[in-house]
Structure formats: C-alpha cells, structure tokens
PyMOL commands that place a pseudoatom at each C-alpha (Angstrom):
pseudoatom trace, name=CA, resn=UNK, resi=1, chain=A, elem=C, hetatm=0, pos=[-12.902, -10.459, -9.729]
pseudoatom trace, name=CA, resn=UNK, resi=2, chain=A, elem=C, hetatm=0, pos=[-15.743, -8.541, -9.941]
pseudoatom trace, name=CA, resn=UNK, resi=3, chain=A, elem=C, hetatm=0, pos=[-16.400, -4.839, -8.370]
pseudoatom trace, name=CA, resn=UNK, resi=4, chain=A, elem=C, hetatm=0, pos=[-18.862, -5.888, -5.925]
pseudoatom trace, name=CA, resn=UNK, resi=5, chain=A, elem=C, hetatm=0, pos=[-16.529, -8.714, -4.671]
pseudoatom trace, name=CA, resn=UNK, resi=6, chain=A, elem=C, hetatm=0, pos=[-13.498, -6.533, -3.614]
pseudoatom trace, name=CA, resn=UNK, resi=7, chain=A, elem=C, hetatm=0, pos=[-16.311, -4.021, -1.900]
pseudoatom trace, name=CA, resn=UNK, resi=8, chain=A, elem=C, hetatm=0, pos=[-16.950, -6.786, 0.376]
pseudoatom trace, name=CA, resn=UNK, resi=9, chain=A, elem=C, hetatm=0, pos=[-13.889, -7.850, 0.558]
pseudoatom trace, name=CA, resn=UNK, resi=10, chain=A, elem=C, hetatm=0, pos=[-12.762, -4.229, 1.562]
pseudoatom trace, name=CA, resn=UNK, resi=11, chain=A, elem=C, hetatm=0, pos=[-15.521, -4.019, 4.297]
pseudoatom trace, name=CA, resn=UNK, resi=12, chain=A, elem=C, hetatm=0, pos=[-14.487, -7.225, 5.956]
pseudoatom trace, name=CA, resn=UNK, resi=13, chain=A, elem=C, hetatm=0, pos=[-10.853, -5.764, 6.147]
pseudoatom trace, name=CA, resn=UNK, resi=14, chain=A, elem=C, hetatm=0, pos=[-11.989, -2.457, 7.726]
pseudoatom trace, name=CA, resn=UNK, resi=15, chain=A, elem=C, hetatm=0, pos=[-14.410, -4.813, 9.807]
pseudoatom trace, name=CA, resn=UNK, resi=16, chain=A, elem=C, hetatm=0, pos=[-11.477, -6.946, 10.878]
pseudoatom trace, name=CA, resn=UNK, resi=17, chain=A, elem=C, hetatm=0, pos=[-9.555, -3.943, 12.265]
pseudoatom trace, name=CA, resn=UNK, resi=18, chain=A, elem=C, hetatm=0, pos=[-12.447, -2.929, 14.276]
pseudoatom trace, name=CA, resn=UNK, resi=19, chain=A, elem=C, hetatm=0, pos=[-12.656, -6.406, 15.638]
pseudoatom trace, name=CA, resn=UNK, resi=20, chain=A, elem=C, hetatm=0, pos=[-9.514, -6.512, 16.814]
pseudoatom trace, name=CA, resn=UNK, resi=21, chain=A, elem=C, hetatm=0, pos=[-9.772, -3.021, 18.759]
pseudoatom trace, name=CA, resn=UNK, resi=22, chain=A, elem=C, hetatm=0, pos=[-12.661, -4.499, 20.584]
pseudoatom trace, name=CA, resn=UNK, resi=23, chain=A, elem=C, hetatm=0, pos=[-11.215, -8.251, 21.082]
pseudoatom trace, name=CA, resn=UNK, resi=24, chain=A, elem=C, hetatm=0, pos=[-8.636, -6.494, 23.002]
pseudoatom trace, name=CA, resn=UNK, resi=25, chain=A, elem=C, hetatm=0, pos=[-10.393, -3.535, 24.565]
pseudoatom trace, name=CA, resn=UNK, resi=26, chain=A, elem=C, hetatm=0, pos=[-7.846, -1.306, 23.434]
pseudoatom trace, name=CA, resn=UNK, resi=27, chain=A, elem=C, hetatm=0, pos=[-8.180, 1.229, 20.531]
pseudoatom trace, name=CA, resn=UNK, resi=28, chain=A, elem=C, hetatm=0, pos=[-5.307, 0.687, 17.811]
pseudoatom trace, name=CA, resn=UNK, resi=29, chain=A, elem=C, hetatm=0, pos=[-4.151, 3.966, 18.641]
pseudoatom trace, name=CA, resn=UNK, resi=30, chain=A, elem=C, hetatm=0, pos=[-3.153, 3.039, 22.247]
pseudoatom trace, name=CA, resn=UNK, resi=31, chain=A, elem=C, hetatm=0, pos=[-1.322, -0.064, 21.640]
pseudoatom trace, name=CA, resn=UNK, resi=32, chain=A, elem=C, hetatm=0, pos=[0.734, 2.200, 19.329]
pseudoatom trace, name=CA, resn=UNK, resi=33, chain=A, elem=C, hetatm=0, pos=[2.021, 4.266, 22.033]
pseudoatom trace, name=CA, resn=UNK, resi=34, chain=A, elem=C, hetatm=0, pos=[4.295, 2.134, 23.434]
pseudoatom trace, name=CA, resn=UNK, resi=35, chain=A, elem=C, hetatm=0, pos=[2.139, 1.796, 27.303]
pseudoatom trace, name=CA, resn=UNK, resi=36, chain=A, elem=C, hetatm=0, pos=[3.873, -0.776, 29.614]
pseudoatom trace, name=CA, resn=UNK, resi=37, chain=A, elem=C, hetatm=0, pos=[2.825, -3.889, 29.254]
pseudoatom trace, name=CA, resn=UNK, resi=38, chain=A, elem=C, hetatm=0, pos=[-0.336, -5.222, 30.946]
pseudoatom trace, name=CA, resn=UNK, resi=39, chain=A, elem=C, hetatm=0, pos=[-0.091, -8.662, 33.139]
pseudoatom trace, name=CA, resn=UNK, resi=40, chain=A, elem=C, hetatm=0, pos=[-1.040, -11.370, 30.720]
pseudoatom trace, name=CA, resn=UNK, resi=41, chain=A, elem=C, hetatm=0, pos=[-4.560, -11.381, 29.844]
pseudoatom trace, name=CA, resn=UNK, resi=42, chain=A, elem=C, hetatm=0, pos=[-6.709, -14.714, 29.488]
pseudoatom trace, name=CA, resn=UNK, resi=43, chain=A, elem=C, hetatm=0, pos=[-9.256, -14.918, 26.510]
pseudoatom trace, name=CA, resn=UNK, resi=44, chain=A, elem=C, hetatm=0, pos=[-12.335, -17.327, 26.221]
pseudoatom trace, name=CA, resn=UNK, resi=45, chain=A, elem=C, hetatm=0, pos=[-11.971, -20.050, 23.647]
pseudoatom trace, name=CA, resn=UNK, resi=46, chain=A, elem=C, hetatm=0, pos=[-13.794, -17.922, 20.724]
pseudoatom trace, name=CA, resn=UNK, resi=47, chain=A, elem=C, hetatm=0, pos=[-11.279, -14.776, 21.351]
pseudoatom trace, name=CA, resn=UNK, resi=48, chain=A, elem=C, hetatm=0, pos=[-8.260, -17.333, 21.433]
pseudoatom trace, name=CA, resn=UNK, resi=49, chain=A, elem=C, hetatm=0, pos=[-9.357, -18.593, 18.410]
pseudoatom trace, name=CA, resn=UNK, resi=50, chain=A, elem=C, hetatm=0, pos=[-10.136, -15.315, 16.475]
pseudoatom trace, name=CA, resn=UNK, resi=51, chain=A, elem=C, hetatm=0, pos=[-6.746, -14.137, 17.553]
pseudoatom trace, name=CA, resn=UNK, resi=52, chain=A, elem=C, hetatm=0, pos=[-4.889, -16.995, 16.314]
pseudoatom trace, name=CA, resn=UNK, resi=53, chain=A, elem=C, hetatm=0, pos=[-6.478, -17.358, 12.728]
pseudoatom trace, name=CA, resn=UNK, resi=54, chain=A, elem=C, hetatm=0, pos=[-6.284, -13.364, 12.463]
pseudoatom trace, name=CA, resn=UNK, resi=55, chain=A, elem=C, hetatm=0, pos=[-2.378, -13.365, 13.495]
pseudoatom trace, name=CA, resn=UNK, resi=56, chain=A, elem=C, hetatm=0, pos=[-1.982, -16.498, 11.082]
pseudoatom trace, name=CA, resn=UNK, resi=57, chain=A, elem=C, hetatm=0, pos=[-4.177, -15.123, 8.139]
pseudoatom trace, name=CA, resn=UNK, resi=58, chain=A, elem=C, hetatm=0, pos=[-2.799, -11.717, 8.057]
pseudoatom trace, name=CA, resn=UNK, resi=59, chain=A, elem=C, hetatm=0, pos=[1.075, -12.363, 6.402]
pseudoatom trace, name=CA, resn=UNK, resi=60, chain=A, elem=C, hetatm=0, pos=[-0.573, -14.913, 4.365]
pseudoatom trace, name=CA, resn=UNK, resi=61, chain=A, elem=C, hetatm=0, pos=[-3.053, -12.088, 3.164]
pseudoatom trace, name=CA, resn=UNK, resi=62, chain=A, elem=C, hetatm=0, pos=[0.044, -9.808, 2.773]
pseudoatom trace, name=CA, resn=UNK, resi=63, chain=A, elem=C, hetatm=0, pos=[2.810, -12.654, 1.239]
pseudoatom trace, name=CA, resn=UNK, resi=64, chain=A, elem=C, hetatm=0, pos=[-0.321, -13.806, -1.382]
pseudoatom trace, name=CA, resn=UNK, resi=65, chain=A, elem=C, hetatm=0, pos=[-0.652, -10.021, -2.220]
pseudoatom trace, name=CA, resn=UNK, resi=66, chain=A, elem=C, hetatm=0, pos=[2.941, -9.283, -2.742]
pseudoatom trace, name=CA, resn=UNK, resi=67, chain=A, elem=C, hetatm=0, pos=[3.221, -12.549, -5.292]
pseudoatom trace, name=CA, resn=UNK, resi=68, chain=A, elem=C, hetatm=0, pos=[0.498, -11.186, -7.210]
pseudoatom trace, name=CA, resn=UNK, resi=69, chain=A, elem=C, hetatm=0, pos=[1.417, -7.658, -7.649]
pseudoatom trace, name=CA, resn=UNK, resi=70, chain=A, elem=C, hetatm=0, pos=[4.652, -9.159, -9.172]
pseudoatom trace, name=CA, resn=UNK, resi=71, chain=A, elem=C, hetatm=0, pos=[3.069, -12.017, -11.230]
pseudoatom trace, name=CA, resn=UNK, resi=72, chain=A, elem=C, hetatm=0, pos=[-0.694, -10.504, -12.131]
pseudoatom trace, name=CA, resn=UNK, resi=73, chain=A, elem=C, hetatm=0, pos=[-0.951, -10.844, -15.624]
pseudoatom trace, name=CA, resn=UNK, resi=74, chain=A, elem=C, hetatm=0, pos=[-4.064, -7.470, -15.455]
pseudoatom trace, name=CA, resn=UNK, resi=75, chain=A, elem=C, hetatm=0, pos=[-3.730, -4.221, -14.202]
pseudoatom trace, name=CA, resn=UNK, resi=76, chain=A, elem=C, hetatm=0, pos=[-6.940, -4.831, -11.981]
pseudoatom trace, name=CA, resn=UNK, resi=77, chain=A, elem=C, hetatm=0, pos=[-5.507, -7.894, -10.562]
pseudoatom trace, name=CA, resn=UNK, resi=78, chain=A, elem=C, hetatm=0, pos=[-1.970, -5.852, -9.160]
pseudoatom trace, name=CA, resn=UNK, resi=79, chain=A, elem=C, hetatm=0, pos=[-3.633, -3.188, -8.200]
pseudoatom trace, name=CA, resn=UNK, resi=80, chain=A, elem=C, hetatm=0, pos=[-6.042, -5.429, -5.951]
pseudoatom trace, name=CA, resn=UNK, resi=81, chain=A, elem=C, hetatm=0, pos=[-3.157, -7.179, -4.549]
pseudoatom trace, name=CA, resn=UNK, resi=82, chain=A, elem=C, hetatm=0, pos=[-1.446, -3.656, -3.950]
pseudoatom trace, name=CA, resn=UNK, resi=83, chain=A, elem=C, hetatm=0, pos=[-4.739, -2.881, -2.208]
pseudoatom trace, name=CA, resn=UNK, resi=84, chain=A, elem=C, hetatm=0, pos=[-4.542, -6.498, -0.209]
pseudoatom trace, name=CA, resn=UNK, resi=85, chain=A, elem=C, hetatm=0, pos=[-0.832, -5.613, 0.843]
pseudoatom trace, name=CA, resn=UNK, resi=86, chain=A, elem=C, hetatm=0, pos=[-1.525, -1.706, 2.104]
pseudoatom trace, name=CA, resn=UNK, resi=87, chain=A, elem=C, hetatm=0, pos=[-4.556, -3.342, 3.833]
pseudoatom trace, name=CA, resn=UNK, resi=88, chain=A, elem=C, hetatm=0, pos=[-3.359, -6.103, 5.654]
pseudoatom trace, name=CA, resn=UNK, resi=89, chain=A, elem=C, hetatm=0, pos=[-0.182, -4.646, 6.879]
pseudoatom trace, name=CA, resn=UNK, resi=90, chain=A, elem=C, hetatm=0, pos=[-1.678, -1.927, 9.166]
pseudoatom trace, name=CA, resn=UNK, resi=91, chain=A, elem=C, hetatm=0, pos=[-3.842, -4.548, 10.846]
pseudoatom trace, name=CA, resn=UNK, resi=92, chain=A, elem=C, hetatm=0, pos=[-1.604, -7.238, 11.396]
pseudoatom trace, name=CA, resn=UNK, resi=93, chain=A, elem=C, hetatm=0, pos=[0.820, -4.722, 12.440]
pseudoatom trace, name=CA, resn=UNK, resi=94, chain=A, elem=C, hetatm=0, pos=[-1.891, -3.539, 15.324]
pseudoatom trace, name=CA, resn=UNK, resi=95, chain=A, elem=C, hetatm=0, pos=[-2.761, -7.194, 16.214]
pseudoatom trace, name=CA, resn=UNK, resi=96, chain=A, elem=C, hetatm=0, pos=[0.822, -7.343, 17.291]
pseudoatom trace, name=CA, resn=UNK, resi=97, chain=A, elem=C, hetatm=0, pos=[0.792, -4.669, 18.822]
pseudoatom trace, name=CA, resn=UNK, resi=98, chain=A, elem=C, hetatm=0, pos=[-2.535, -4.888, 21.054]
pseudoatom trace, name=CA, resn=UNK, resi=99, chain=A, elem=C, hetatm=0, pos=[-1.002, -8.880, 21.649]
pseudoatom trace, name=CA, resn=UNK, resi=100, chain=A, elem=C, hetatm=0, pos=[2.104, -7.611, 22.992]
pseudoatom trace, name=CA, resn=UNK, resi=101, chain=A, elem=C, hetatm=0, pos=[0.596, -4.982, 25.100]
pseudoatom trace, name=CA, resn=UNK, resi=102, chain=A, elem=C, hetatm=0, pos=[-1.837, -7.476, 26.725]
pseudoatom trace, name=CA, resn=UNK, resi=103, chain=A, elem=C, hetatm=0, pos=[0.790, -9.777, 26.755]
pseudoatom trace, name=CA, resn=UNK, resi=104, chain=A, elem=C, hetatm=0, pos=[-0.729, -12.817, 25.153]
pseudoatom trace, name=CA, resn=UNK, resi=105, chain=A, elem=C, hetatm=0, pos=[0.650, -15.325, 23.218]
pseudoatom trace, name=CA, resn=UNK, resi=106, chain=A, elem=C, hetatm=0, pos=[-1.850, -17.050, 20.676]
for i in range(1, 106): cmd.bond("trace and resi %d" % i, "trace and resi %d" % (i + 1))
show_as sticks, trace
zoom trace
C-alpha cells in the first residue's frame, strides 16, 4: 500500500464525515448532545441510499481493520488498520447518532 494511496484513502474518510453532517443537516456535534428526537424524517432515494451503504460499510471498515492489526504480517500494514479502526469508529458512531436523532431507519 503505497503512501499516496492511504492519503486518499484518509481524505475520503474525513470527506465521509462531512457528508454525513450535511446528509442530515445536523453538525456531528449536535447529534452528540443528546436533543429530543425529531419526527421521522423522509430522505430522497440518493440520501436513503448513501445512508444505508455508509451505516453498512462502516463496522465492516472497522471489523476488517481490527483483523488486520492482529494478523498484519508489516508494521505499515497494523498501523494502517489501527488508523482504519480510530477512523471509522467516530463516524459510524455519529451516523448513529444523527439517524437516531432524525429518527430514520435505513
């Protein structure tokens, strides 16, 4: 895995995050605070979608990382799964949070 590889693969995490702030018009930080919850919101076909490979992708993300900081044979190879575990958690973590605010299901 080469350096310019996990870059992108770094921006497309931090990119994800901010995705999922604007999907559900809510910045992380709110959802976090424990606001009631909203009546449940309706999302176009796209935002249904995103929402549902996100909220399925992320534990894979974080499961696949876990394996390999166990089983990685190189030192670069754990410490990019460390890096794929600390990264994926947070988000996942606020897609829950921002889905159980607006009260959707996906």
């Amino acid at each position: 895995m080469n350096r310019a590889f996990a870059t992108r693969r770094i921006a497309r995490i931090g990119f994800a995050a901010v995705l999922l702030s604007l999907v559900a018009g809510l910045d992380i930080a709110n959802a976090q605070t424990g606001a009631p919850m909203e009546a449940p919101a309706t999302l176009n076909a796209v935002d249904f979608n995103f929402v549902g490979q996100a909220n399925l992708g992320a534990p894979f993300q974080v499961d696949s990382g876990r394996l390999a900081e166990k089983k990685g044979r190189s030192t670069a190879i754990r410490n990019y799964a460390h890096l794929m575990v600390t990264s994926h958690i947070p988000v996942a973590d606020a897609l829950t949070a921002i889905l159980q605010r607006k009260n959707v299901t996906p």
